[in-house]
C-alpha positions as CSV (number, residue, x, y, z in Angstrom):
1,X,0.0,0.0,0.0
2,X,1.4,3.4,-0.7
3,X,0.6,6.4,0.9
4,X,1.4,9.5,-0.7
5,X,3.0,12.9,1.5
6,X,4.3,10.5,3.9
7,X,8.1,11.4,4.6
8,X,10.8,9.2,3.3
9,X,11.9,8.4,6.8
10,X,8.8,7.7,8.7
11,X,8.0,5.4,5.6
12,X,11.3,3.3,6.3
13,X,10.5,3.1,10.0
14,X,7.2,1.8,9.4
15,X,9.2,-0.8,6.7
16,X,12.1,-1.8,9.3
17,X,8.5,-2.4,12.0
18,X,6.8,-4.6,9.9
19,X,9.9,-6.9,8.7
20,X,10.6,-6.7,12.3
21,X,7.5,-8.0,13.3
22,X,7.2,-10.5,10.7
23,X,10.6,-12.1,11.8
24,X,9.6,-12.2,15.4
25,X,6.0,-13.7,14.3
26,X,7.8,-16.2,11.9
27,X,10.2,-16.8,15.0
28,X,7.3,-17.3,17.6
29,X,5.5,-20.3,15.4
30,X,8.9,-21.8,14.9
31,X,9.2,-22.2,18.9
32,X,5.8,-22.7,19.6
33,X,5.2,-19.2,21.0
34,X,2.5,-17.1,19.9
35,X,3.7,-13.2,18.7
36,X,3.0,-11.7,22.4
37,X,5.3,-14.4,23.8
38,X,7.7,-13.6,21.9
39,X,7.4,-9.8,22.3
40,X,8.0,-10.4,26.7
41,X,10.7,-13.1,26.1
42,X,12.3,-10.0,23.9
43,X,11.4,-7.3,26.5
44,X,12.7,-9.0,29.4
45,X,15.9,-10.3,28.5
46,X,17.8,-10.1,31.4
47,X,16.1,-8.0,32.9
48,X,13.6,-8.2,35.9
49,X,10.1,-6.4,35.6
50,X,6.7,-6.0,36.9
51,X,3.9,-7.7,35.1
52,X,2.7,-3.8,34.8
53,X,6.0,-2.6,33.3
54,X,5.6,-5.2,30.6
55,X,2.1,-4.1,30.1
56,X,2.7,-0.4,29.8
57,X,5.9,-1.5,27.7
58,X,3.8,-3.0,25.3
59,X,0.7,-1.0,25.6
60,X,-1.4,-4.0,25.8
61,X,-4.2,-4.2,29.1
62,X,-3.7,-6.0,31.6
63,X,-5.2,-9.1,31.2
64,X,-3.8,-9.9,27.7
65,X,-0.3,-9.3,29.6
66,X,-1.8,-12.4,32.4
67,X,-2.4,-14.5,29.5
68,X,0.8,-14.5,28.0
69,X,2.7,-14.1,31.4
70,X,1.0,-17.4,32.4
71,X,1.4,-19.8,29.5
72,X,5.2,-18.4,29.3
73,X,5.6,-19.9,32.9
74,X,3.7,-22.9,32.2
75,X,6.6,-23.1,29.1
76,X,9.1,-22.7,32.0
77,X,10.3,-19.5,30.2
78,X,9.5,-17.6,32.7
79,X,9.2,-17.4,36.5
80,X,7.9,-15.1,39.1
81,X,9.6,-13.5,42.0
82,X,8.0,-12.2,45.3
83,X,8.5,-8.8,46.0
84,X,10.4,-9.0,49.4
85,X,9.0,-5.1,50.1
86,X,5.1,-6.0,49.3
87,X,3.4,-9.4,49.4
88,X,1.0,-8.5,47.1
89,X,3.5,-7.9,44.1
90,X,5.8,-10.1,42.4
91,X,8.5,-9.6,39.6
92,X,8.9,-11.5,36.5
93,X,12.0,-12.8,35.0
94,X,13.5,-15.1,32.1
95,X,14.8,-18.5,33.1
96,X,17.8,-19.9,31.1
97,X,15.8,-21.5,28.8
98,X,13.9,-18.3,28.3
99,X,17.4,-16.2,28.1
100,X,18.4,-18.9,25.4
101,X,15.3,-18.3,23.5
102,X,15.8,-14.4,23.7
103,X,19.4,-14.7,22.8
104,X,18.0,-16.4,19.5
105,X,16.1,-13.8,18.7
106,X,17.5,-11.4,19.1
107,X,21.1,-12.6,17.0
108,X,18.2,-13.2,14.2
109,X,16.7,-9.9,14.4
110,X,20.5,-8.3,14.9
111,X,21.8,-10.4,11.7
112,X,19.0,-9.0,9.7
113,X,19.4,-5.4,10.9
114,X,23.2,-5.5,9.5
115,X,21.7,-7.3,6.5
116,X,19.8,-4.0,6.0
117,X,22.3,-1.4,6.5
């Protein structure tokens, strides 16, 4: 689709997004995840975040970010950490498998980005 009076640069952006999210949807099938896993395996990395950071992150609601939390821990790709200051909260985080997984993605999305430039 072409729209016209679009600049030249916010037309490649929106190009590099959608190979970019092509690759991580053609990635997510191959591993059996669905393109939201992948999305939080590729957020987190090493890092360690509140289900709400994830959901602001991604601008998805809440509850679609309770799905995908959920059947990434049943995966054992995730795990969840109590939050020592506030029993009510908890913190996600990768485990090595999931770290493996985002590793692989992102060398895949990396290799393609140096394909590109």
């Amino acid at each position: 689709m072409i729209i016209p009076d679009i600049p030249t640069h916010i037309k490649s952006t929106y190009e590099a997004y959608t190979e970019m999210m092509l690759l991580v949807q053609k990635f997510a099938r191959k591993h059996g995840l669905n393109q939201a896993e992948a999305l939080v395996v590729l957020l987190l990395g090493k890092e360690t975040m509140r289900p709400s950071d994830v959901k602001d992150s991604l601008l998805v609601v809440a509850s679609n970010v309770s799905y995908t939390l959920a059947g990434l821990e049943e995966r054992k790709l995730l795990h969840r950490i109590d939050d020592p200051n506030d029993k009510r909260c908890h913190f996600i985080k990768l485990t090595d498998e999931g770290l493996k997984l985002c590793s692989t993605i992102r060398i895949l999305l990396d290799s393609r980005a140096r394909m590109a430039a």
